[in-house]
N, C-alpha and C positions, 0 to 999 in steps of 0.2 A: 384537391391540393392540400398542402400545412397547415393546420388551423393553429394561426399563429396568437390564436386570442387566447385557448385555452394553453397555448404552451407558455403566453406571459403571466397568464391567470398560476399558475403551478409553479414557475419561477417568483411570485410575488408570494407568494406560502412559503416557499424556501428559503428567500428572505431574515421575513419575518423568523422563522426558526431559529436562522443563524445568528439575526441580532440578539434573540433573547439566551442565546447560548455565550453569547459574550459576558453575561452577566455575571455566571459562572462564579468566573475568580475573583469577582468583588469583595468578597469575604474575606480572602486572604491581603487583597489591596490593603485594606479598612486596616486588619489585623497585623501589618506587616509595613506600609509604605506609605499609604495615602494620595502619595501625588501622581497616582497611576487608574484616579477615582476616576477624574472629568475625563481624560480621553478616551478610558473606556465607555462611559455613559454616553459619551458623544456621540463615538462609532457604533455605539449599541442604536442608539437612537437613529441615525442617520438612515442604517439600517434596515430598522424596521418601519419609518416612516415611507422609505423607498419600497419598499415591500407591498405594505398597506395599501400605497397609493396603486401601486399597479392591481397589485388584487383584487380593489376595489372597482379602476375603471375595466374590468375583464369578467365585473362580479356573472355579467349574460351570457358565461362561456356555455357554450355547447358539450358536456362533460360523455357523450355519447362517441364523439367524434375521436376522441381521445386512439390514435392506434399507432401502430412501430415507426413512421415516420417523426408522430411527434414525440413519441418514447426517444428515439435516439438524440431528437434535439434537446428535448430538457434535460436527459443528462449531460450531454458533453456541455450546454450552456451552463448549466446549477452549478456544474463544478468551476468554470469561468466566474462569470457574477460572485460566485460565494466569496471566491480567490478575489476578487476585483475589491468585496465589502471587506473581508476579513483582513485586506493589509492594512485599513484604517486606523485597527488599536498601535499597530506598530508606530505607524508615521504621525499620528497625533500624538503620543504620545514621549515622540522623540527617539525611542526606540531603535527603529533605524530609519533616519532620515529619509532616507532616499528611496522615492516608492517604487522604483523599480527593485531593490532590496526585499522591499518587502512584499513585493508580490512574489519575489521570486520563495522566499520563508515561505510565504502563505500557500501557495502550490507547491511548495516540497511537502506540506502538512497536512493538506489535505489528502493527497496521492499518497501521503504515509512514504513519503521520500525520504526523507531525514537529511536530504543534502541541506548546508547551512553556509550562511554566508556570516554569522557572528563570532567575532572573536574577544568577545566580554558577556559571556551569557551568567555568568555569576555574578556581574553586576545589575544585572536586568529587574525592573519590580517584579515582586512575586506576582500580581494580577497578570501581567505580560505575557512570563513563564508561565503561566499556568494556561493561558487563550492560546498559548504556543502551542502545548501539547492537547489541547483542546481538538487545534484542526485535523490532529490526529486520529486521536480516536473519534469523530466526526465521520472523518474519511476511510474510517479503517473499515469498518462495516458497511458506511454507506449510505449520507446524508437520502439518497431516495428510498433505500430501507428504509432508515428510520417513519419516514412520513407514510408510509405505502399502511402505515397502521393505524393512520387516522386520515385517510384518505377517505376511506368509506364513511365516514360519519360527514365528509360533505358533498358525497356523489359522485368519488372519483373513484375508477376502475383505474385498477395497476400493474394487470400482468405483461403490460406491454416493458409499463417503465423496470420489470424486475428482471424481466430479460434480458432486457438492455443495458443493466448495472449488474448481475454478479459475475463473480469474476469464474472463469473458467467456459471450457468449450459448450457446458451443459449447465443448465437449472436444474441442480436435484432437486423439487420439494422436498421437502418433507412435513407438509401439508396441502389439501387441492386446495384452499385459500389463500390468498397471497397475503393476506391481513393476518392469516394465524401463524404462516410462515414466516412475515416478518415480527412477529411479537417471540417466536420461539429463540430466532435468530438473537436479538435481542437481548434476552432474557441470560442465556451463554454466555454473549457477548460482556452483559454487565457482569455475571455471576463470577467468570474469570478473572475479570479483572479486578472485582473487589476482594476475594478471595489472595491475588498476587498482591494486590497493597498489604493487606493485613500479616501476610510471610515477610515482607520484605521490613515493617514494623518490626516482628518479631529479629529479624536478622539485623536489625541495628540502623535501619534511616530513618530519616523525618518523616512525619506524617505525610508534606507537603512534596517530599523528594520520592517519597513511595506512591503516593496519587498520579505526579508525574511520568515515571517511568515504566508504573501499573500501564496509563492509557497509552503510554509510545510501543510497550510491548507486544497488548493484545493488537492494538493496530499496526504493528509490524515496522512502527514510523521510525521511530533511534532517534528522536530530541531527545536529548537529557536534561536537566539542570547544571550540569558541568562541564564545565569546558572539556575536560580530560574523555568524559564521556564515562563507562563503564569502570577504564582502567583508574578514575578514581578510589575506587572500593577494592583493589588489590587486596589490602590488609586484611577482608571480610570475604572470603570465599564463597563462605554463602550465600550473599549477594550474588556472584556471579552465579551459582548453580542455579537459584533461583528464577535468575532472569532468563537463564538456557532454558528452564524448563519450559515457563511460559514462551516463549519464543519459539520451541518446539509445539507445545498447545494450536499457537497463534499457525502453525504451518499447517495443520491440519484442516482436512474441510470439515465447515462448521455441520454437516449434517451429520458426519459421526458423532463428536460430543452431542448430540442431542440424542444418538440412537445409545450413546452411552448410559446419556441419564436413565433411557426406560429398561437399563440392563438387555439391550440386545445385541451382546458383544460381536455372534456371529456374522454380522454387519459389517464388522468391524475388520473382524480377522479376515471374512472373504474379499475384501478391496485391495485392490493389486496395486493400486496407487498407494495406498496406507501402507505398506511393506515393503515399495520400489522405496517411498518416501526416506520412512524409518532404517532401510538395509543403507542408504545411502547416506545418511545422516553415519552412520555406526560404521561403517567403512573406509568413509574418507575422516572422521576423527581419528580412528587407528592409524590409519598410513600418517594422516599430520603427526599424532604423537611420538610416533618412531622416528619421525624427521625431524621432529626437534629436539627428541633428546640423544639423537647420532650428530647433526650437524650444529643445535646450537649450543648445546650442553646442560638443555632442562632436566630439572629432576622431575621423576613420573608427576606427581599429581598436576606440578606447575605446570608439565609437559600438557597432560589430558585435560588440565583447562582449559588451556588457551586455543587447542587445536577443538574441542566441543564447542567454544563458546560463537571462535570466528567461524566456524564451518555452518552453525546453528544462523549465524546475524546473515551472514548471505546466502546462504540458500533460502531462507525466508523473508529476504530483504528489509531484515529491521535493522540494520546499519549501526549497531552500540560498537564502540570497539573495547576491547581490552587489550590487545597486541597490536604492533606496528606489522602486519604481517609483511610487508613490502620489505623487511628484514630477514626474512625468513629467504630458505636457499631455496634456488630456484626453481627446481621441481613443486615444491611447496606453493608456492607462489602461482604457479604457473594455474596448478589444481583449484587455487582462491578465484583466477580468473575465469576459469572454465565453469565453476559454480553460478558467478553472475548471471550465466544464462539460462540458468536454471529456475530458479522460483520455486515456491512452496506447493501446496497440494490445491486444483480446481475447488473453489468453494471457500477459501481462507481468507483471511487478510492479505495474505501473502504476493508481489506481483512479481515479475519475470515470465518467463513463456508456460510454466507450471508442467509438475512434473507430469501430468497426467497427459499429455500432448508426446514430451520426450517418449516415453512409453511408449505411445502409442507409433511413432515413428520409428522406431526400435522393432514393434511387433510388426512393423509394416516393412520393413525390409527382411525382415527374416522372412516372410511369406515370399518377395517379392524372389528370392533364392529358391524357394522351394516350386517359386508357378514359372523358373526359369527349366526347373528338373520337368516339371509337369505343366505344359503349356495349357495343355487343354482341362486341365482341374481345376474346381471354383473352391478358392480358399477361402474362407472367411476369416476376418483380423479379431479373435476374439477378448473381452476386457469383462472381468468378474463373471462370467458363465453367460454370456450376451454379444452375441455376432455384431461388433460396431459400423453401421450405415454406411455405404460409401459416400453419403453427400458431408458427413461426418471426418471421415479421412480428407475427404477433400480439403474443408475446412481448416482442419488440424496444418497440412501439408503448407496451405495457403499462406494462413497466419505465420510459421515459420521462416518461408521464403522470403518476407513482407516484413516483419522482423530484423532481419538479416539484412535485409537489403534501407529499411529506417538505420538501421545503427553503422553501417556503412555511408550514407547519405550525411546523418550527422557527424560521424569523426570527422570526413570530408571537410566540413562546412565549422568544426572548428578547431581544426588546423588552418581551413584562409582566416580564422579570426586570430592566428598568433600563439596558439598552443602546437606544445611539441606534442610529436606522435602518441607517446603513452600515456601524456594526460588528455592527449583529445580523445584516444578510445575509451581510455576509463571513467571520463564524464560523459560521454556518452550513455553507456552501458551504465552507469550508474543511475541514471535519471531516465533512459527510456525501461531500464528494468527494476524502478522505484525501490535503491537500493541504498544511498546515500555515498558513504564514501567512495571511492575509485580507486585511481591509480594515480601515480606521479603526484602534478604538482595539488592535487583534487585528492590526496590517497589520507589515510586513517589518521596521520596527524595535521592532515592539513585541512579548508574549507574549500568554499565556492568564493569567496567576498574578491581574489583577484580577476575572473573573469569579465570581460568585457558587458558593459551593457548590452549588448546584442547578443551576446552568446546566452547569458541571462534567461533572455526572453524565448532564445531559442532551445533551452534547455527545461525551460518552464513550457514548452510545448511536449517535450518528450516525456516529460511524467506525466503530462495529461493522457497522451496516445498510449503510454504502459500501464497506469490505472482503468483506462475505459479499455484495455485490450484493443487496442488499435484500430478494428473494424468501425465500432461505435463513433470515432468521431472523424475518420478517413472516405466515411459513406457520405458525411457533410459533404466533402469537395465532388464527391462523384456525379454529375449531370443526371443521371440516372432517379438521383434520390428527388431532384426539384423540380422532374418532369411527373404528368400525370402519368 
């Protein structure tokens, strides 16, 4: 059965992490606000007391016993719990009052959702804004990443929980240690994003607005510091290219950039997902561009930014806006929608169904044509020069259906709660495929903060199910999983 001692014993480490990540932004509190000290310390404290204390009574865990059933509960719970501690600095702080607000913040943060229910975030303390985008880049790599690296210095094996957290149909290592794997991952992870603040200095923000929008990028989250969001920086183009880039970076699986650093580009260029990815990125920015500057009357550059930047935030689900695109003519539009379903590359930040899955659906019906010509011939679906498993297809097929049939289930469920049709599919879709803005009354200038409390809660479940990939925390409900 569950050993449920070692799965609180690892949730009270997780904790403990997240309260002392709260600390973070205290510096800038100090240096900026001050009266945003004690409720942080508070909720830091609470935190990590609650943490300890579990830790502590679970210290006799059986760290042997550790395997996939208690891997898929500590993650979908870590990311609960974390979400449950991390609305703290919000609500004590005043922040936003009302804690279903801010749990609903705090799971859009973690999940690197970006949907937001504030409409005064420029009046917000800087320690706030900064734990804000905090749960982003947190969540963007992968609070169980993160620990899987010091896991081993207190006897805890991890390849269960690494399974079970990265995103995509497969675990590439790219090391057979899961401890080196997640230090590499890591290492990127920081390396990028320090690298994008230091550009985005150079291009003309604040230190404190380039940290921020550094961590919402590489995690793919879209909190800004400004209300406007991206299309604040109009004035500053560079800004915008900048943060396409990284955002393209942030779509990529992380195991290239790492095959990058050792210069083995042939990695690179042989990944069929890396170039479905990229052609598709470069494709549908052209058509955008031509559409806007026949239907809206852009001139080319203003044209190719706007169509790179929105085509760049959804397909990779970091949700910045700089266009109202729900303005744009309706083919345009239409093409914005159809992106939501897409997602960035298997291995990224990035959440949506990921490209490497479409692909692979694509090659599987073009087989499915040709074993119609040739019944009796065994076609294999092949991806980078490697015949892909059929328990693999399965899979891929399954998650889509399942998909499909969640985001159907939820428009449903909130159109009975009072939304009209195209804001209930577009909050939908935005939140089970961790993408931020939507459509209608949820769309690029507008928030989450009118939605019902119940829808809330039900929309803070779907960015859980599109960060853990759905299986992860849907195996919960299954009788199967709590039987021996």
């Amino acid at each position: 059965m569950i050993n449920f001692k070692i799965v609180s014993h690892v949730l009270g480490l997780l904790l403990v992490i997240n309260g002392l990540l709260m600390l973070v932004g205290l510096p800038f509190s100090l240096y900026h606000d001050n009266y945003d000290v004690v409720p942080i310390l508070t909720a830091s404290g609470l935190t990590i007391f609650s943490g300890l204390i579990t830790y502590w009574l679970t210290r006799q865990s059986d760290y042997t016993r550790l395997g996939r059933r208690e891997g898929y509960l500590i993650v979908s719970l870590g990311w609960v719990f974390m979400s449950f501690f991390g609305a703290l600095p919000f609500t004590f702080s005043g922040a936003i009052p009302s804690y279903t607000d801010a749990f609903f913040e705090t799971m859009s943060g973690y999940t690197t959702t970006g949907a937001s229910i504030l409409n005064n975030i420029e009046e917000l303390p800087h320690g706030i804004l900064l734990w804000r985008s905090m749960t982003h880049w947190i969540g963007g790599m992968g609070i169980i990443v993160l620990s899987l690296a010091i896991f081993p210095i207190l006897g805890i094996g991890g390849m269960q929980l690494f399974a079970a957290e990265v995103p995509g149909p497969t675990t590439d290592k790219i090391h057979p240690r899961v401890k080196e794997t997640a230090k590499r991952l890591w290492f990127i992870y920081v390396l990028l994003t320090a690298i994008e603040t230091i550009l985005l200095l150079i291009a003309g923000m604040s230190l404190f607005d380039a940290i921020n929008h550094s961590m919402a990028t590489m995690a793919t989250g879209g909190f800004s510091t400004k209300q406007a969001s991206i299309a604040f920086y109009d004035d500053i183009p560079a800004i915008q290219y900048i943060i396409a880039l990284f955002m393209f970076l942030a779509g990529v699986n992380f195991s290239l950039h790492y095959f990058a650093l050792k210069r083995r580009f042939t990695r690179i260029w042989n990944s069929e997902e890396f170039k479905f990815y990229t052609g598709s990125v470069i494709v549908i920015s052209l058509i955008h561009t031509v559409g806007l500057m026949t239907h809206q009357g852009f001139d080319l550059e203003r044209a190719f930014r706007d169509s790179l930047f929105t085509t760049l935030t959804i397909i990779t689900t970091t949700g910045f806006v700089t266009a109202d695109y729900e303005t744009w003519a309706t083919p345009l539009l239409f093409i914005v929608f159809m992106l939501m379903f897409t997602g960035g590359s298997a291995g990224s930040t990035a959440g949506g169904i990921k490209v490497v899955r479409l692909l692979l659906i694509i090659k599987n019906s073009l087989v499915e044509l040709k074993r119609l010509m040739h019944p009796r011939a065994i076609i294999p679906i092949w991806l980078d020069g490697r015949a892909v498993p059929a328990p693999i297809m399965t899979n891929v097929l399954a998650f889509f259906i399942l998909y499909l049939l969640v985001f159907i289930f939820a428009s449903l469920v909130m159109t009975a709660l009072g939304l009209d049709f195209i804001s209930a599919i577009g909050a939908s879709i935005a939140c089970l495929g961790n993408i931020g803005p939507g459509l209608g009354s949820v769309g690029p200038t507008a928030n989450f903060a009118h939605i019902p409390d119940l829808g809330k809660w039900c929309l803070a479940l779907l960015m859980l199910l599109g960060r853990l990939e759905l299986f992860t925390v849907l195996i919960l409900f299954s009788p199967a999983y709590w039987h021996k």
